[in-house]
KOLSEVO-541038 format. One record per residue (C-alpha): chain; residue number from 1; x, y, z. Coordinates in pm, 1 decimal. Layout:
{kette: A nr: NUM u: X v: Y w: Z}
...
This chain:
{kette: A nr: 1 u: 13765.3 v: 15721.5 w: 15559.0}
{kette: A nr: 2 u: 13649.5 v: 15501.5 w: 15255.5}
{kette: A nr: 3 u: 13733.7 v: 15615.9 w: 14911.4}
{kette: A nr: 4 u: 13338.6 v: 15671.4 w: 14829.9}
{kette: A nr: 5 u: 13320.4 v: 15856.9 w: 15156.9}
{kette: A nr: 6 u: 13625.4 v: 16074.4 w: 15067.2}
{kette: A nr: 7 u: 13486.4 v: 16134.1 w: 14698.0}
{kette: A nr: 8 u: 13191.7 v: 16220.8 w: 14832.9}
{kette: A nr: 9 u: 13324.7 v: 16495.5 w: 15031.7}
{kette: A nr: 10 u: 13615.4 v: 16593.4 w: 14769.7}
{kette: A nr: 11 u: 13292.8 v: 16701.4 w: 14533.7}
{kette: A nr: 12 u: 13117.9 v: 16861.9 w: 14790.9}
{kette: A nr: 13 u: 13427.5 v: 17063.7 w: 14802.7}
{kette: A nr: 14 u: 13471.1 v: 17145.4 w: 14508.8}
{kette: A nr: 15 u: 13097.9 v: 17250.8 w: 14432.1}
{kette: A nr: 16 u: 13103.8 v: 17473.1 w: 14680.8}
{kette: A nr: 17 u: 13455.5 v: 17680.5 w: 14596.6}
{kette: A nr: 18 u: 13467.6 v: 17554.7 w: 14251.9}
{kette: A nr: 19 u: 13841.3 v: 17489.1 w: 14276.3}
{kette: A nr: 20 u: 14092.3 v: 17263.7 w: 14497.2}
{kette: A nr: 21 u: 14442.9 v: 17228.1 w: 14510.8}
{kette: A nr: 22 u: 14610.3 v: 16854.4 w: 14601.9}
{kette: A nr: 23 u: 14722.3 v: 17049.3 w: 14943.7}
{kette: A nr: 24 u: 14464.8 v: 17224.2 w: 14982.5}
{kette: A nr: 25 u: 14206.9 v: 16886.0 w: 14970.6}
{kette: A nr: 26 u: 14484.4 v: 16678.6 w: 15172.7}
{kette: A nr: 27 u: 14472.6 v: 16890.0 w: 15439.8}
{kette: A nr: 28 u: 14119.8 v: 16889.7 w: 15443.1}
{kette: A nr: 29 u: 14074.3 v: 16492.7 w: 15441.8}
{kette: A nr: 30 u: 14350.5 v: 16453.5 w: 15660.1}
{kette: A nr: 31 u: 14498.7 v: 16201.2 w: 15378.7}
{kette: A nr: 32 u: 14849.7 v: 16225.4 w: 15190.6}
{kette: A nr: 33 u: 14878.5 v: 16462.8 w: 14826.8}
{kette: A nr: 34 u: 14957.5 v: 16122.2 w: 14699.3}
{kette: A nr: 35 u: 14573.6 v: 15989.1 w: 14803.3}
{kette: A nr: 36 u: 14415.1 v: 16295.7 w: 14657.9}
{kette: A nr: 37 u: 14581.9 v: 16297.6 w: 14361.7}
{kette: A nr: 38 u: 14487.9 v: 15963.7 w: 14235.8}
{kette: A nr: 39 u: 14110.1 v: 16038.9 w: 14375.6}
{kette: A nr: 40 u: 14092.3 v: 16371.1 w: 14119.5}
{kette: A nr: 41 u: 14266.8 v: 16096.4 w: 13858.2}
{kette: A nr: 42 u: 14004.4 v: 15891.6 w: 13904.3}
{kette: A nr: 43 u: 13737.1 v: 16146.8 w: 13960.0}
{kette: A nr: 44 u: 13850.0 v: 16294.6 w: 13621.2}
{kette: A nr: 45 u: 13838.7 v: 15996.9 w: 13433.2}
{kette: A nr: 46 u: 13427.0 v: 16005.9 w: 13546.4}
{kette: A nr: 47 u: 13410.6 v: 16270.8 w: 13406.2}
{kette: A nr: 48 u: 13281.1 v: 16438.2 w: 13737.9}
{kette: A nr: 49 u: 13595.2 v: 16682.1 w: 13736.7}
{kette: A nr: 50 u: 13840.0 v: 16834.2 w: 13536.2}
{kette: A nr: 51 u: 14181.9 v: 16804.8 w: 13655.9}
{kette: A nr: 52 u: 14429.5 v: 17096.6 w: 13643.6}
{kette: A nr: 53 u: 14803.8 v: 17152.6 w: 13727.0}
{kette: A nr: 54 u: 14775.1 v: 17057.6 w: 14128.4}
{kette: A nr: 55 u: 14438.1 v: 17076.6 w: 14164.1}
{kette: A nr: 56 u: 14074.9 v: 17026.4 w: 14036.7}
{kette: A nr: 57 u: 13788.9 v: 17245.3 w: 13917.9}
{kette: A nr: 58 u: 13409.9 v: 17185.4 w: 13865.3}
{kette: A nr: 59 u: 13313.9 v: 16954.1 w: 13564.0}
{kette: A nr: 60 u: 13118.0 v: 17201.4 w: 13306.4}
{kette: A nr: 61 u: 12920.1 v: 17599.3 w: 13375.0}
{kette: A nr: 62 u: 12676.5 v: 17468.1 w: 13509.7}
{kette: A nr: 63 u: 12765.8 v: 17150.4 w: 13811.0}
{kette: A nr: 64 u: 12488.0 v: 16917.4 w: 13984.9}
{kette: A nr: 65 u: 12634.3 v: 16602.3 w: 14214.2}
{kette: A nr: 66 u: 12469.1 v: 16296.6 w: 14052.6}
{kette: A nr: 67 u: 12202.3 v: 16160.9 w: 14280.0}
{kette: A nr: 68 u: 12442.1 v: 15894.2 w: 14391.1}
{kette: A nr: 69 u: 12708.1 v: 16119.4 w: 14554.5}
{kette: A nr: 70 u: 12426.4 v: 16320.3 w: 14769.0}
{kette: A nr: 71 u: 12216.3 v: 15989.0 w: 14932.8}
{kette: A nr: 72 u: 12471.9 v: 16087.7 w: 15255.5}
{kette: A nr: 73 u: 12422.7 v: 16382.3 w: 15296.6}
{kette: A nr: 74 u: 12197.4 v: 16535.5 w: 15551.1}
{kette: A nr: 75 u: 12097.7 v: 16169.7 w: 15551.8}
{kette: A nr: 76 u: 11938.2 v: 16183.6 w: 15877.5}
{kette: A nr: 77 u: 11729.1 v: 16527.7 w: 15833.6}
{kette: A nr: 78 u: 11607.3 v: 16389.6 w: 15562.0}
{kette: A nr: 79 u: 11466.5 v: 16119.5 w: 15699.4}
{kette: A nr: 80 u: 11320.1 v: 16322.5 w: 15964.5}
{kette: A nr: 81 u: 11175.7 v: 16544.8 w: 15647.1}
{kette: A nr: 82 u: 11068.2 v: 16230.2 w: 15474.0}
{kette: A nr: 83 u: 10884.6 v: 16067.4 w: 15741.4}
{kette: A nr: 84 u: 10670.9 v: 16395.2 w: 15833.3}
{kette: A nr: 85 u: 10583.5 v: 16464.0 w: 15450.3}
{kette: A nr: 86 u: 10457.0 v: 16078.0 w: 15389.0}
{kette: A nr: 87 u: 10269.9 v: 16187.8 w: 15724.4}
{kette: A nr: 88 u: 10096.8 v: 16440.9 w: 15554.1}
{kette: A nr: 89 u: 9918.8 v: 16142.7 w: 15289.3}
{kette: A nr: 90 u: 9627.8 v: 16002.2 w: 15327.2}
{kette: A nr: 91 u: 9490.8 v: 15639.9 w: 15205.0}
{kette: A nr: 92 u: 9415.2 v: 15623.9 w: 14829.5}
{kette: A nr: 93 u: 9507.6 v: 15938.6 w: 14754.5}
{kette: A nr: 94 u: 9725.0 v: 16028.2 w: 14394.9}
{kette: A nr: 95 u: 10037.5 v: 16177.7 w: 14491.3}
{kette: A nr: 96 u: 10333.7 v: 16281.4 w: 14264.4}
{kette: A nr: 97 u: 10684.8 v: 16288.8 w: 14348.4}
{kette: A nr: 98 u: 10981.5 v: 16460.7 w: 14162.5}
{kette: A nr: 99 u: 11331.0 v: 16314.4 w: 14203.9}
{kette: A nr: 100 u: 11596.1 v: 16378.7 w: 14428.6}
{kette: A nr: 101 u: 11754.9 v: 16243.8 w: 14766.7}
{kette: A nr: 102 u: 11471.5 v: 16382.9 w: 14944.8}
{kette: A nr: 103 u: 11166.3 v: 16253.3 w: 14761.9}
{kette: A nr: 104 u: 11300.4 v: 15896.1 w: 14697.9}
{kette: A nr: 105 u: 11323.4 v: 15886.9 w: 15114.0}
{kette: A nr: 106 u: 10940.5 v: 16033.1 w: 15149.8}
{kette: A nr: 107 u: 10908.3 v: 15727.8 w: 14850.2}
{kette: A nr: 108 u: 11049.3 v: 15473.0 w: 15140.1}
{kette: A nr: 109 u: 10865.8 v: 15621.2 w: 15427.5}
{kette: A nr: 110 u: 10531.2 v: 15554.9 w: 15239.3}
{kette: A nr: 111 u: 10627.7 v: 15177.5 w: 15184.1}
{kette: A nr: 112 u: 10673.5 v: 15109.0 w: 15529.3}
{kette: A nr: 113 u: 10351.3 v: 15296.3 w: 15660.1}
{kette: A nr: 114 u: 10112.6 v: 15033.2 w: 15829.5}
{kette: A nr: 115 u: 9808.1 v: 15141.0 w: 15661.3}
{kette: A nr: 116 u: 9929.2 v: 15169.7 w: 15342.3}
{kette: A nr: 117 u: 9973.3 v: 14807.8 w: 15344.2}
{kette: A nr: 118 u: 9658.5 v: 14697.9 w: 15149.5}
{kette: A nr: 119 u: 9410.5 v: 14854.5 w: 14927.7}
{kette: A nr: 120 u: 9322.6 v: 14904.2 w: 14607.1}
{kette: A nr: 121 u: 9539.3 v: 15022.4 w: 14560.4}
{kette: A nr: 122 u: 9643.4 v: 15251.8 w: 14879.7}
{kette: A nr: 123 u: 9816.1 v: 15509.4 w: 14697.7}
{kette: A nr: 124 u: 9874.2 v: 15606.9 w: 14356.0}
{kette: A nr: 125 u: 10213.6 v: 15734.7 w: 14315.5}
{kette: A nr: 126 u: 10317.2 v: 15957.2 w: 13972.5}
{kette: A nr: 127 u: 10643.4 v: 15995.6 w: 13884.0}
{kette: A nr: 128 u: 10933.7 v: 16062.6 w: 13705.9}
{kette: A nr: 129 u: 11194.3 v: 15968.7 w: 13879.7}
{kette: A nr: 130 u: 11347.6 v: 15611.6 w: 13732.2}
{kette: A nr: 131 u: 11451.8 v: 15512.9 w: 14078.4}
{kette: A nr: 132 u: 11150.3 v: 15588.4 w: 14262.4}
{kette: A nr: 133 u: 10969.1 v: 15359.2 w: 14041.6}
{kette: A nr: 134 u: 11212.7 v: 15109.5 w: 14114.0}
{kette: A nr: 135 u: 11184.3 v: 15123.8 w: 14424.3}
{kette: A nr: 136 u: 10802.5 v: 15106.1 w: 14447.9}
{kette: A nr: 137 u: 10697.3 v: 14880.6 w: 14216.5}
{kette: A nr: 138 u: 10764.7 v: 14593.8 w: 14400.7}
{kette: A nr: 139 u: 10504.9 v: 14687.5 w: 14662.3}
{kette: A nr: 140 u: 10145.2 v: 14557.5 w: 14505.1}
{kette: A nr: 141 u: 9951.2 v: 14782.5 w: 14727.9}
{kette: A nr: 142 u: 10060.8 v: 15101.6 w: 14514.0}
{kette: A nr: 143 u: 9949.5 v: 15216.6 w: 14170.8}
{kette: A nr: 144 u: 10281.4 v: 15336.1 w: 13994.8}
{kette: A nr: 145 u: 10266.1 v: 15573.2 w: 13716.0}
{kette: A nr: 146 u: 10568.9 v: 15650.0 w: 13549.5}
{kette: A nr: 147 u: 10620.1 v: 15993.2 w: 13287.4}
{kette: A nr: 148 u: 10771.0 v: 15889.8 w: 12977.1}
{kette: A nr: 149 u: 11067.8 v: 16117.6 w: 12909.8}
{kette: A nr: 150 u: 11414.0 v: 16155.7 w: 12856.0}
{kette: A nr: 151 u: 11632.2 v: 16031.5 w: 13154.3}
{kette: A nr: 152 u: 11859.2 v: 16259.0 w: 13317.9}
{kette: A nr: 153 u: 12187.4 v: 16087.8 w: 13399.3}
{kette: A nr: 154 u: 12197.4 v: 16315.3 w: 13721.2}
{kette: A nr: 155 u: 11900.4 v: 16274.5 w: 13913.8}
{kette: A nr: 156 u: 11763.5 v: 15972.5 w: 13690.7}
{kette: A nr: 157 u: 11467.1 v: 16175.5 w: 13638.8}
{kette: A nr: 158 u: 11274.2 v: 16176.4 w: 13320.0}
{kette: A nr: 159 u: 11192.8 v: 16506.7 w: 13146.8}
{kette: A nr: 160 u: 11089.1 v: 16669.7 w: 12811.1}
{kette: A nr: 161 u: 10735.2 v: 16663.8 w: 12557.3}
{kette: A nr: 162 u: 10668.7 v: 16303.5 w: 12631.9}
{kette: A nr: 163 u: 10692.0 v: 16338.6 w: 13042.0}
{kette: A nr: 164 u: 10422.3 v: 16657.4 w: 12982.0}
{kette: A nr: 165 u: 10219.4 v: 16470.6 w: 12723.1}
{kette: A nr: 166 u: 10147.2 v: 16216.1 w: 13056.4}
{kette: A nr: 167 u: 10105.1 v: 16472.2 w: 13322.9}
{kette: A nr: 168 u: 9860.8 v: 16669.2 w: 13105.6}
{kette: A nr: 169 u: 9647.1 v: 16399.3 w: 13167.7}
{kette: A nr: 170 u: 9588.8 v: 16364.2 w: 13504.1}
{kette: A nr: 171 u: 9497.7 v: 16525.7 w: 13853.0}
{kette: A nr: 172 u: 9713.7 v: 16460.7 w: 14134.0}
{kette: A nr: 173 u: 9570.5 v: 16510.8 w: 14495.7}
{kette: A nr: 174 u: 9947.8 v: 16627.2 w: 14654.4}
{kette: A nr: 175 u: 10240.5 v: 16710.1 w: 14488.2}
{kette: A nr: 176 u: 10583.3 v: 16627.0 w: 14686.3}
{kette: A nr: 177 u: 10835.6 v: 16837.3 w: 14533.5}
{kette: A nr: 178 u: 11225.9 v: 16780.1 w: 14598.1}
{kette: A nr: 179 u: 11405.0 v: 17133.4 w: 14565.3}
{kette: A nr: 180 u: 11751.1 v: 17280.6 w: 14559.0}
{kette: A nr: 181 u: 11639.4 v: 17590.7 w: 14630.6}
{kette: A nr: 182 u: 11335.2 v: 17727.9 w: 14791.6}
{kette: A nr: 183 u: 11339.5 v: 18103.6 w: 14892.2}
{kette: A nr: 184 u: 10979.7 v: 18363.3 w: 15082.7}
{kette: A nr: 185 u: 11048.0 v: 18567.6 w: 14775.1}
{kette: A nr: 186 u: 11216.5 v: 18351.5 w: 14454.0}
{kette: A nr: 187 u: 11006.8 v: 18065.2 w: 14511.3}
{kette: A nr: 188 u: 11140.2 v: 17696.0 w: 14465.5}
{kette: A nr: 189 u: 11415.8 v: 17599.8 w: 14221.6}
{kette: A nr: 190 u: 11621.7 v: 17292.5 w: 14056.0}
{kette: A nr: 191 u: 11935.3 v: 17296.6 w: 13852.6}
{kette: A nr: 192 u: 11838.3 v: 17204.0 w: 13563.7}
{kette: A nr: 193 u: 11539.3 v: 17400.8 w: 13358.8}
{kette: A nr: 194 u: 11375.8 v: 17074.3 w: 13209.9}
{kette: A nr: 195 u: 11353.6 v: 16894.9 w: 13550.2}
{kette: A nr: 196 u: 11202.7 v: 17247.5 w: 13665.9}
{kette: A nr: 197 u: 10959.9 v: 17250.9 w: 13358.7}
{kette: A nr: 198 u: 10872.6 v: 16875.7 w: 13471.4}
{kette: A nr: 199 u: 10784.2 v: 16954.4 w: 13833.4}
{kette: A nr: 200 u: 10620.9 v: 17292.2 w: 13739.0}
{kette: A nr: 201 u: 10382.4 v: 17044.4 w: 13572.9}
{kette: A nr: 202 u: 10317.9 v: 16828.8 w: 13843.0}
{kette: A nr: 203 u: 10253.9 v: 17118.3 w: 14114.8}
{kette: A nr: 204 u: 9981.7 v: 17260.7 w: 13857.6}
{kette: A nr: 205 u: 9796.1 v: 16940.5 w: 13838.9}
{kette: A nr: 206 u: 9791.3 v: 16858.0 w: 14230.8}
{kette: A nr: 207 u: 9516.7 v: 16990.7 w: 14485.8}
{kette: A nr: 208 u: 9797.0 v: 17029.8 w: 14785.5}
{kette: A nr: 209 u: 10160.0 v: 17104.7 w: 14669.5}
{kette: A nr: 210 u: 10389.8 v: 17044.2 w: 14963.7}
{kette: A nr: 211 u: 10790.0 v: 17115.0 w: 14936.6}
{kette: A nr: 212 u: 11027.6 v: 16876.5 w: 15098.0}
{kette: A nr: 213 u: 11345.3 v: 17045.2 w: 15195.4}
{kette: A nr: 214 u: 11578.0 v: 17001.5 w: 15477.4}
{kette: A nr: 215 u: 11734.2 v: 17360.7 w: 15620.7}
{kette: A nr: 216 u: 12038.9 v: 17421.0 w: 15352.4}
{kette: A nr: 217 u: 11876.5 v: 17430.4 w: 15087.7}
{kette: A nr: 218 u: 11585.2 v: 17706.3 w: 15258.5}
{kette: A nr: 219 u: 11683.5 v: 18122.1 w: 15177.1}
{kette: A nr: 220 u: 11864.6 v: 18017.2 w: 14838.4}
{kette: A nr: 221 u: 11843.4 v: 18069.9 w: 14491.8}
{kette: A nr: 222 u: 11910.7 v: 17839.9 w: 14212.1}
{kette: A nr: 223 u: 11894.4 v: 17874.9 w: 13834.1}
{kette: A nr: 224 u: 11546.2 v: 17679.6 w: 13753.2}
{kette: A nr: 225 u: 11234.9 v: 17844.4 w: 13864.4}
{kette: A nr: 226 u: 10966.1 v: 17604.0 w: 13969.7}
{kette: A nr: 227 u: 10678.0 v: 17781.7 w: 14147.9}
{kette: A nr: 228 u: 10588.8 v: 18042.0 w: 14369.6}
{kette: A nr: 229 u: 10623.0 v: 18036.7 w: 14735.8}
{kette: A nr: 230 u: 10231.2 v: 18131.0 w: 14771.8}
{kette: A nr: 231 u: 10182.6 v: 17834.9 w: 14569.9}
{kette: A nr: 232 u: 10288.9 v: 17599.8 w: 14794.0}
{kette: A nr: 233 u: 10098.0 v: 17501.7 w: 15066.1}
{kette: A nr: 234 u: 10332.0 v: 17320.2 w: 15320.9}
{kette: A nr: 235 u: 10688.5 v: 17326.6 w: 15358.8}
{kette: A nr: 236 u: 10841.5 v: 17024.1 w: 15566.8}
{kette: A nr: 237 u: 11170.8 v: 17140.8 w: 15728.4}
{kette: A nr: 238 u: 11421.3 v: 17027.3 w: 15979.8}
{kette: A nr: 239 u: 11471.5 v: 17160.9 w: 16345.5}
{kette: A nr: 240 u: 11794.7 v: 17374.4 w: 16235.7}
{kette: A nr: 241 u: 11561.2 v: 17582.2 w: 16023.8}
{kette: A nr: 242 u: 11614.7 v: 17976.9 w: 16145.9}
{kette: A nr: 243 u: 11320.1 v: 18085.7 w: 16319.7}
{kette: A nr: 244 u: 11342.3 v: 18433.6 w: 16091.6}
{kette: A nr: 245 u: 11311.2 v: 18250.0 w: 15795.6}
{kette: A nr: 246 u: 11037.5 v: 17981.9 w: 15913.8}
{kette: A nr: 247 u: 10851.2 v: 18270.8 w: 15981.7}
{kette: A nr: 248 u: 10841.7 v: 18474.1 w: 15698.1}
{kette: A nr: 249 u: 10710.5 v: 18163.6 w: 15518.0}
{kette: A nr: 250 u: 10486.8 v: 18136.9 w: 15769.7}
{kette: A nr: 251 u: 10399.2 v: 18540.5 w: 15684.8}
{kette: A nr: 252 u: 10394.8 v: 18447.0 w: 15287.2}
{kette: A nr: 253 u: 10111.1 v: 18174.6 w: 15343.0}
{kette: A nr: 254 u: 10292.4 v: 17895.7 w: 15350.4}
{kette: A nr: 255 u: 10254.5 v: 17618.0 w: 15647.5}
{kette: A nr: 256 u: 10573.6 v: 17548.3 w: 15785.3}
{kette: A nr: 257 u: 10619.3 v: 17172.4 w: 15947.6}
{kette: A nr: 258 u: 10966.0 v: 17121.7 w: 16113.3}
{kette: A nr: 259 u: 11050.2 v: 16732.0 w: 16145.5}
C-alpha cells in the first residue's frame, strides 16, 4: 500500500470512530506500529490530526476530509453517478454545480460529452468550486461563471456575501448539488453552514434541482441544512442504494435514477 493510499484510509478511520491507537491502525493496515506512527507524525504535522499518547484523534469539533483525501473513494460509483447526472443536461442550458468529489466528476463527464463539443457556448456552467473552474475553463465550448467568495481550504469552494451577491443575479436552468447527507425526511446537508448557505442559493435560483449522491451518503444526517427533499426533483444514486429507501424518495416526490 502507498503512503497516500494508507493516509487515505488512516483518516477515514479515524473520522468514522474519532480515535485510533498505533495497534489498533497497524493491525488494520496490516503495516508495523513503527509505519503508523510516523504516518500520525506526519499526519499531525498537517494539521489533519492531533496526535495523542499511542494513538490519534480527529483534528477540531467539527472534522471534514479535504477534497483531496476523498477523490478515491467510491471512485467508481461516482463515476457511474456522474455520468447519469451530466445525462440529465441538455445543450445550452445554465447549470450550477457545488463542490465536492461528486460534482467535479459530473464537471468531467460534461467535457467529454460529444455534443457538447461546440456551441455558443454549449453549456453555461456556475460555480463555486475553484477546481471545477479549473478544470473547465480550458474547454472554449463552455461559458464559466465563477462566485466570488471566500475559499474554503476543504472543498476549495468559495462561500460568503460576495458568492450570494453573484448568484442573486442569475437563473440557473439545473442545479447539481454535491451532498454529505441527503435524508426522505431531513432533506440534503453539507458540513459546513456557509457552503450550505452557498448551495441553498444556487438550488433557489435553478428550474430543476437534481442531487448527486452515491448510496453512503443516502438515510443520513449532517450538520448543514441545504433544502428539502420535496425540493429536489431527481436524485442520481448508485445500484447499492436499498430499495426501502429509494422508495420512500420515490413516495416523497422525488425521482430516483440509479447509475
Amino acid at each position: 500500500m502507498s503512503r497516500d493510499a494508507r493516509w487515505q484510509a488512516l483518516l477515514e478511520l479515524l473520522v468514522e470512530r474519532g480515535r485510533l491507537d498505533v495497534e489498533e491502525a497497524a493491525a488494520e493496515l496490516a503495516v508495523s506500529a513503527a509505519t503508523i506512527r510516523r504516518d500520525f507524525d506526519q499526519l499531525a504535522e498537517q494539521q489533519m490530526l492531533v496526535r495523542t499518547r499511542g494513538g490519534a484523534v480527529v483534528h477540531g469539533v467539527s472534522y471534514e476530509l479535504p477534497l483531496r483525501y476523498k477523490t478515491a473513494r467510491r471512485a467508481t460509483e461516482k463515476q457511474r453517478v456522474a455520468k447519469a447526472v451530466a445525462d440529465l443536461v441538455a445543450p445550452g442550458e445554465a447549470v450550477g454545480l457545488t463542490g465536492g468529489t461528486t460534482t467535479t466528476e459530473v464537471a468531467r463527464a460534461l467535457a467529454v460529452r460529444g455534443d457538447l463539443a461546440s456551441g455558443a457556448p454549449a453549456l453555461t456552467v456556475v460555480t463555486n468550486a475553484l477546481n471545477i473552474a479549473s478544470e473547465l475553463a480550458v474547454r472554449p465550448q463552455f461559458k464559466i461563471v465563477v462566485t466570488g467568495g471566500v475559499a474554503r481550504a476543504q472543498s476549495y469552494e468559495l462561500v460568503g456575501p460576495l458568492a450570494d451577491g453573484v448568484l442573486g443575479q442569475i437563473t440557473l436552468d439545473v442545479a447539481v448539488l454535491g451532498v454529505v447527507a441527503f435524508d426522505v425526511v431531513h432533506g440534503a446537508a453539507a458540513h459546513d453552514e456557509a457552503e450550505a448557505a452557498v448551495n441553498r442559493l444556487l438550488c433557489e435560483r435553478a428550474e430543476r434541482v437534481v442531487v448527486a449522491a452515491d448510496s453512503s451518503k443516502l438515510g443520513r444526517r449532517a450538520f448543514a441544512w441545504i433544502c428539502a427533499a420535496d425540493s429536489v426533483d431527481t436524485l442520481v444514486t448508485d445500484a447499492a442504494a436499498e430499495p426501502e429507501t429509494v422508495g420512500r424518495f420515490e413516495e416523497a416526490g422525488v425521482r430516483v435514477v440509479v447509475a
